[in-house]
C-alpha positions in Angstrom: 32.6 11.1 -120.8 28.8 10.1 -122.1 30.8 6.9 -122.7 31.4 6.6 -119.1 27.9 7.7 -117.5 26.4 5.8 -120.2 28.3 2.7 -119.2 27.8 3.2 -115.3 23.9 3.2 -116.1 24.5 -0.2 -118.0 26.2 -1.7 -114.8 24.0 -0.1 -112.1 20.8 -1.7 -114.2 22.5 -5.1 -114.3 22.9 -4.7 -110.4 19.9 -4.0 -110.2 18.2 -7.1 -112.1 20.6 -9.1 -110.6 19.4 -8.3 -107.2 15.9 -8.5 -107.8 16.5 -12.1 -109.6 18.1 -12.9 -106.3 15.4 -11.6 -104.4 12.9 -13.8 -106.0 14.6 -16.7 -105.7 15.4 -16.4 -102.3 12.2 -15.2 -100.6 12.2 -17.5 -97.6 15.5 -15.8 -96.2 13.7 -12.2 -96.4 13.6 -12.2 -92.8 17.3 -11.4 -92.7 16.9 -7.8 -92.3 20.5 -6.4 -93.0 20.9 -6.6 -96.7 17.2 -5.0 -97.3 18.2 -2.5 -95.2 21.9 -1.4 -96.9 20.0 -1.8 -100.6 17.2 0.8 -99.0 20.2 2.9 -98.3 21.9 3.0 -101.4 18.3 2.8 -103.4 17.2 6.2 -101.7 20.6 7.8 -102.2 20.6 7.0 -106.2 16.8 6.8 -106.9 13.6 6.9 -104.9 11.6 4.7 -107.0 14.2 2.1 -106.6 14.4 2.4 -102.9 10.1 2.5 -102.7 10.1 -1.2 -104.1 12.6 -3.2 -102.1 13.0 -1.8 -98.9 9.4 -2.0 -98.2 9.3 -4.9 -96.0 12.4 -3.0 -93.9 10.0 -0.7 -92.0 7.4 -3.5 -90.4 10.6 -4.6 -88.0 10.5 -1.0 -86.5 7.1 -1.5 -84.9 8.8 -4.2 -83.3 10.5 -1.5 -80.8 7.3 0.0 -80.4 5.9 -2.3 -77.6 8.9 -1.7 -76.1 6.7 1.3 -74.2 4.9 -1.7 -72.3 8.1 -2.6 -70.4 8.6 1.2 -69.7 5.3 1.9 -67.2 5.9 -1.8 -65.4 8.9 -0.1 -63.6 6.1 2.9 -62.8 4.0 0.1 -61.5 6.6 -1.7 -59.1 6.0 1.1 -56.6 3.1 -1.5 -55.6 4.8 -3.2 -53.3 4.0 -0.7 -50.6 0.8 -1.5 -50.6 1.6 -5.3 -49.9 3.4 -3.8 -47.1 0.8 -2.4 -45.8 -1.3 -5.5 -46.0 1.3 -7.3 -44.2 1.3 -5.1 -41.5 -2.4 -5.4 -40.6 -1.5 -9.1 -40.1 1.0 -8.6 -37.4 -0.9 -6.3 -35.7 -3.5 -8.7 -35.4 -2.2 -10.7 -32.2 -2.3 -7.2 -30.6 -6.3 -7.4 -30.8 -6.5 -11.1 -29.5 -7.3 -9.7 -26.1 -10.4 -8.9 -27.3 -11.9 -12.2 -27.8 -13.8 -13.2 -24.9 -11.4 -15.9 -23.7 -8.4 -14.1 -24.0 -9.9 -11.4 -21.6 -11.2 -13.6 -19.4 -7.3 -14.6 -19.2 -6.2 -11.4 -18.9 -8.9 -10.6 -16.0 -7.8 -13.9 -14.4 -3.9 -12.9 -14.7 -4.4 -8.8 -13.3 -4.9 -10.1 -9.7 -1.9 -12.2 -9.2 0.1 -9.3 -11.0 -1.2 -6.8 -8.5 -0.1 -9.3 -5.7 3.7 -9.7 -7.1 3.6 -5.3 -7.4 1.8 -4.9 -4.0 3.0 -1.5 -2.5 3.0 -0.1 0.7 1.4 3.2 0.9 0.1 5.5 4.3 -3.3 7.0 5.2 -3.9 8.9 8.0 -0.4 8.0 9.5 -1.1 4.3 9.1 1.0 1.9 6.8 -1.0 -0.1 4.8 -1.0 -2.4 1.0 -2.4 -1.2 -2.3 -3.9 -4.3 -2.5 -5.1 -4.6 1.1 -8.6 -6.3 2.0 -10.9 -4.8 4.2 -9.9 -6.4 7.0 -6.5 -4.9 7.0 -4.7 -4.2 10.4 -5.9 -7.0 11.9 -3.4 -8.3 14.6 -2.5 -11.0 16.5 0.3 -10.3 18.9 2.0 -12.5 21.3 4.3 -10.9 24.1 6.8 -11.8 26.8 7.4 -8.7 29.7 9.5 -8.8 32.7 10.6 -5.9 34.7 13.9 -4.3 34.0 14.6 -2.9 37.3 14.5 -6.9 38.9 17.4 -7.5 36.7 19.8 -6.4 39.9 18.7 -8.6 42.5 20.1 -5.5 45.1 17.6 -2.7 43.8 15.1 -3.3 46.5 15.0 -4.7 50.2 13.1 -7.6 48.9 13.8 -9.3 45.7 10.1 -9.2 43.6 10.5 -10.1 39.9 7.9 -9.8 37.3 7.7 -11.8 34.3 4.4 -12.1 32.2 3.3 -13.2 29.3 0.0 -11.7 27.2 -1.5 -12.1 24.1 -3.5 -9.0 22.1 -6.1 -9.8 20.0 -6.6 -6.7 17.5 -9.2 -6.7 14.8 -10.2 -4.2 12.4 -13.1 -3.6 9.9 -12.6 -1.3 6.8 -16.0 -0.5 5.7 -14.3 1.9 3.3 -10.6 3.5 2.8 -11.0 6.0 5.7 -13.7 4.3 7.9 -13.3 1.6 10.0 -14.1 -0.5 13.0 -11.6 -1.2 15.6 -11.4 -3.7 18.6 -8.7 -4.9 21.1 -8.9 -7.3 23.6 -6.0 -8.5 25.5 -5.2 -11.4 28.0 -2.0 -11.4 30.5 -0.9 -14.2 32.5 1.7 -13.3 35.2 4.4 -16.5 35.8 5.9 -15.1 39.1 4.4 -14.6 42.0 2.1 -11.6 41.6 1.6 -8.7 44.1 -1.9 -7.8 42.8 -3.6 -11.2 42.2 -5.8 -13.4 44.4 -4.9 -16.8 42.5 -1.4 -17.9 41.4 -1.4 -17.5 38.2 -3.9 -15.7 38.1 -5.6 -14.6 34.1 -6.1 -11.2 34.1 -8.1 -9.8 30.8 -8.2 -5.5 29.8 -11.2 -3.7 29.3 -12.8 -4.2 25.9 -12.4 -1.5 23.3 -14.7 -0.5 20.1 -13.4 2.3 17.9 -15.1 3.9 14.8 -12.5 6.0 13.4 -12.6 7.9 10.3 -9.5 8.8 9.3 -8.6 11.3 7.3 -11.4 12.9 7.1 -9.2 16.2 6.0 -5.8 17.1 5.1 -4.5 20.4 4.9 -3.5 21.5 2.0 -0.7 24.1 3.1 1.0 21.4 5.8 -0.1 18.4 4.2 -1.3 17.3 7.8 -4.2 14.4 7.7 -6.9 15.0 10.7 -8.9 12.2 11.6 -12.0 11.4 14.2 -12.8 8.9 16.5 -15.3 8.0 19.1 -14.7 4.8 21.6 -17.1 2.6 23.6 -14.8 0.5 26.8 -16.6 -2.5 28.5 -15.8 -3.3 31.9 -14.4 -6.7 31.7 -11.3 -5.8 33.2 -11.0 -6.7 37.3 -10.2 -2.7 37.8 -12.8 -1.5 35.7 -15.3 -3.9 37.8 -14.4 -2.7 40.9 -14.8 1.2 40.1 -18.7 0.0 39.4 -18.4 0.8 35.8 -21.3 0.5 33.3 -19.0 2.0 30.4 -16.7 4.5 29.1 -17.6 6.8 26.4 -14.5 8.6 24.4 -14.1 11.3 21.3 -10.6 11.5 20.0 -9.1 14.3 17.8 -6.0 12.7 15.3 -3.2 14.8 13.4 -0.4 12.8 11.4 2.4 14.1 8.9 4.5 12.2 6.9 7.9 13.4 5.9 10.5 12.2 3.5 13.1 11.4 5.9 14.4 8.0 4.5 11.5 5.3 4.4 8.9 7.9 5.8 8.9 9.6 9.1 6.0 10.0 11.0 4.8 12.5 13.7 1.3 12.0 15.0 -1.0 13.3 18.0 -4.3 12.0 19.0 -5.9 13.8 22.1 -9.0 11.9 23.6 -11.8 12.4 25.9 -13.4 9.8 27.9 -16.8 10.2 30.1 -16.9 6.9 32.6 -20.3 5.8 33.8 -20.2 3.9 36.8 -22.5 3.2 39.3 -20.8 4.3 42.8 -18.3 7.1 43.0 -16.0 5.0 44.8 -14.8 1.4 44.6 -16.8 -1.4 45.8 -15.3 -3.5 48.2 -16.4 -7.5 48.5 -16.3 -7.0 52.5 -16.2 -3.7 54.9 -12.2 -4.8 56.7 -12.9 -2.0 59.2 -15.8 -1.3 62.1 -15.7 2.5 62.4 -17.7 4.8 65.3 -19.1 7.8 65.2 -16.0 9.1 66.9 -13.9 8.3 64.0 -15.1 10.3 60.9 -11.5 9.6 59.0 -12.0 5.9 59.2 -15.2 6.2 57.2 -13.3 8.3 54.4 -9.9 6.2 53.9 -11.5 3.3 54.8 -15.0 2.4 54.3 -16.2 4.5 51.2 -12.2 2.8 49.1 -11.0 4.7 46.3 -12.7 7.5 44.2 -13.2 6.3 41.1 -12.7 7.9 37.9 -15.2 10.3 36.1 -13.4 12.4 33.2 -10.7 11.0 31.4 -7.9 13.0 29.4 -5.0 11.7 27.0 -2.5 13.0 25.0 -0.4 10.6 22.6 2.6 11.8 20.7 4.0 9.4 18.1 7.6 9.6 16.5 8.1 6.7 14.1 10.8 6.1 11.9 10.4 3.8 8.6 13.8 1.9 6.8 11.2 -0.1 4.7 13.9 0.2 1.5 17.1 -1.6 3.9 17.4 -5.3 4.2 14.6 -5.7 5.8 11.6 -3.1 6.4 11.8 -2.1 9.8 10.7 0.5 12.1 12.0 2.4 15.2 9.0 4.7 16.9 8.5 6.7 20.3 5.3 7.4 21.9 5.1 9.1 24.7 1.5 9.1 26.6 -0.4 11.7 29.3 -2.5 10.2 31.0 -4.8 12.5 33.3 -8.5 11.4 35.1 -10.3 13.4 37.6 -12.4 11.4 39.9 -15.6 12.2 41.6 -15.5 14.7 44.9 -16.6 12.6 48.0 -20.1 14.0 48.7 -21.2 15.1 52.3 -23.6 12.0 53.0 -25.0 10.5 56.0 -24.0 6.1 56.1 -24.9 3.6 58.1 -22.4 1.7 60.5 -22.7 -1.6 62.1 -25.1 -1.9 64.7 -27.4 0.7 63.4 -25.7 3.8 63.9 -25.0 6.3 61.2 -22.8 9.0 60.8 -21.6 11.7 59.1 -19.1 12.3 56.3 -18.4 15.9 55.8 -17.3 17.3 52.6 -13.2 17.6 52.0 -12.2 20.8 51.2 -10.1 21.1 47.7 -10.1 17.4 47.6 -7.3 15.4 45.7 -9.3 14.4 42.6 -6.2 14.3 40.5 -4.6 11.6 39.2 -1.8 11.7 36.4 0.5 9.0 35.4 2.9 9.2 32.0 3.5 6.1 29.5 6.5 6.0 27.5 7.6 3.0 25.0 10.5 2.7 22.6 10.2 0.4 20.0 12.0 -1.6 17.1 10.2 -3.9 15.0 11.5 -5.7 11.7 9.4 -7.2 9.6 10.7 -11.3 8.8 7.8 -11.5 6.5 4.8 -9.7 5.0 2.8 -11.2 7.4 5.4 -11.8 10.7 7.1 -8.8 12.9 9.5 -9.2 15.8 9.3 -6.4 18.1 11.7 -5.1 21.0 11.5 -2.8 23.1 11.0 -1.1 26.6 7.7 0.4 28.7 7.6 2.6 31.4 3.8 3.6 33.0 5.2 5.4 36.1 3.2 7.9 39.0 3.9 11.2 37.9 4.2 12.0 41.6 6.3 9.7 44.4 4.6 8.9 47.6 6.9 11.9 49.1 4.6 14.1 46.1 8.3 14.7 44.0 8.6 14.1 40.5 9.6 10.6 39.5 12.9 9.9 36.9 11.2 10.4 33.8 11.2 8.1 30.7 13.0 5.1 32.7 13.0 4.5 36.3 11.4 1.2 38.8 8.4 1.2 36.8 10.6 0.1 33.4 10.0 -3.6 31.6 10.8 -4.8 28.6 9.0 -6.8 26.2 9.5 -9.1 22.8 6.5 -9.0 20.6 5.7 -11.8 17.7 3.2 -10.2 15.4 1.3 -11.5 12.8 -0.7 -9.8 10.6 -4.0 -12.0 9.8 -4.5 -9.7 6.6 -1.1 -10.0 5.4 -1.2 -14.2 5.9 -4.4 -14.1 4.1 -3.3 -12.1 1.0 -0.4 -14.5 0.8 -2.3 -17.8 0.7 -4.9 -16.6 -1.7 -2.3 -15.4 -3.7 -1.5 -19.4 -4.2 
């Protein structure tokens, strides 16, 4: 057996030799890695001296791996991305601030008026429709009417056949000096085309008193019935023929107004104003042109239905109650309202006087005991408007201003009787047509 190791010794040093021969000769291919690395192997497993001189140049390839930790924290690093998003993002947010520049808000300033125009909104104050976007001047009316008397219509009501047909035209203007204050004034004209009972001229122009208001209103609403109360006070000039001849310097008025608003459909509105009018006139009676009637001494009730006309009016008392009815959400806004109207005046007590009569003589007018200084009449008017546009309204409807009392001191028929006419209105609302062309 010596034999045997001793010869396996021989062989493995030839090997040996042999392979470090080789190794020498062909040094440019040591980069081939593999057969170091099986010689290391076998070198370490027989002898370490052996395996300490060739396989040296085996390790240096392991700290090739090593860098191989670089790659490992770039993956840890790819997280950055969300920070580019979040630089993006500033960059579309940055047409948001545009506005901000002085052009683009000068834009924006020019383009909020014309917006508020196209979202224009009614609203109510103190009872009153109005705009969200309404100038001061809102309210202000023009309004052309027709009128003929409904009772005419049957040619057989009366002995004698006596139409009525006129035609007038309202001129209403109005002043906001602020929401709730403003300055009122109505002036109308009437032309009768038939032949008229009460005229001098055919065709006569007839023209109403001129009235100023200054009416705050609200001034308060009560919180518990959501009721708006508003003030008034009125000045009337005498322009009107029956004001004239009542010798009237002016009327003064104070008016109390209540509204409430409900959410019946569109808005349903019940209103009262009560007002009081003091009218300062010159004479307490009317003032005729001419004296029709020579009276004597003998005849004292000549002088007093006769020669001193009329009493005219000295206190004034009236009571309007409104019922209006809004459909401003149907096909057309539109409106169906009641008012019914008291009217009451007391006129001045004939005083006992001493006059003059033709020729010189005088005599004496005694004083009337519980003297009829009482006059009451009632007003009632139904009425249906639709508006056509925001600035144009068609109205129908009917008025009654009747006597409260017939000449045989009964009660009249109320709401529609003799006294009834009926009228077409074409409104147009100056503030409206002016919104709309400066909207343009």
């Amino acid at each position: 057996m010596r034999w045997c190791s001793s010869l396996i010794v021989a062989v493995s040093a030839s090997l040996v030799s042999l392979v470090a021969s080789s190794e020498e000769v062909q040094t440019p291919a040591a980069p081939e890695t593999p057969p170091p690395v099986e010689a290391t192997e076998q070198g370490q497993g027989e002898e370490g001296e052996i395996g300490v001189t060739a396989p040296q140049p085996v390790p240096q390839p392991e700290p090739v791996p090593a860098p191989q930790p670089v790659p490992a924290p770039r993956p840890e690093v790819q997280p950055q991305p969300a920070p580019t998003t979040v630089l993006v993002a500033p960059e579309l947010s940055q047409p948001a601030p545009e506005p901000e520049t002085p052009e683009a808000e000068g834009a924006a300033e020019g383009a909020s008026p014309e917006a508020g125009s196209d979202e224009s909104e009614r609203i109510r104050q103190g009872g009153e429709e109005t705009w969200s976007d309404a100038l001061p001047f809102r309210g202000t009316m023009l309004i052309y009417e027709n009128i003929f008397n409904a009772y005419q219509l049957n040619r057989g009501a009366d002995r004698t056949y006596n139409p009525y047909y006129a035609m007038s035209l309202s001129a209403r203007a109005r002043w906001y000096f602020r929401d709730p204050l403003s300055l009122r004034l109505r002036f109308d004209v009437e032309v009768e085309l038939t032949d008229a009972d009460d005229t001098t001229n055919y065709q006569e122009t007839r023209v109403s008193d001129l009235t100023l208001d200054l009416v705050y209103n609200p001034v308060y609403t009560i919180p518990a019935l959501g009721v708006d109360l508003g003030l008034g006070v009125r000045a009337v000039f005498p322009t009107s023929l029956q004001s004239q001849a009542e010798t009237r310097y002016m009327g003064l008025g104070v008016d109390l107004r209540l509204s409430r608003t409900f959410d019946v459909l569109d808005g349903l509105v019940i209103g009262y104003v009560f007002r009081y009018t003091k009218y300062l006139n010159r004479y307490t009676t009317m003032e005729r042109e001419t004296n029709p009637y020579a009276c004597s001494p003998n005849q004292p009730d000549c002088l007093a239905n006769h020669q001193l006309g009329d009493p005219s009016r000295s206190h004034g008392f009236t009571s309007d109650i409104l019922l209006e009815l809004n459909f401003a959400e149907r096909v057309r806004p539109m409106a169906l309202s009641f008012n019914l109207i008291f009217l009451n005046y007391l006129t001045y007590e004939v005083p006992e006087a001493t006059v003059e009569l033709m020729g010189g003589q005088t005599a004496v007018v005694e004083h009337i005991e519980d003297p009829q200084n009482h006059q009451a009449s009632i007003w009632f008017v139904v009425d249906y408007t639709i508006e056509l546009t925001q600035y144009l309204a068609l109205s129908v409807g009917a008025s009654t201003l009747w006597p409260q009392l017939a000449p045989d001191s009964t009660y009249r028929t109320p709401l529609f009787n003799r006294y009834t006419t009926v009228y077409l209105d074409l409104s147009l609302d100056i503030e409206r047509l002016v919104a709309a062309v400066r909207a343009r």
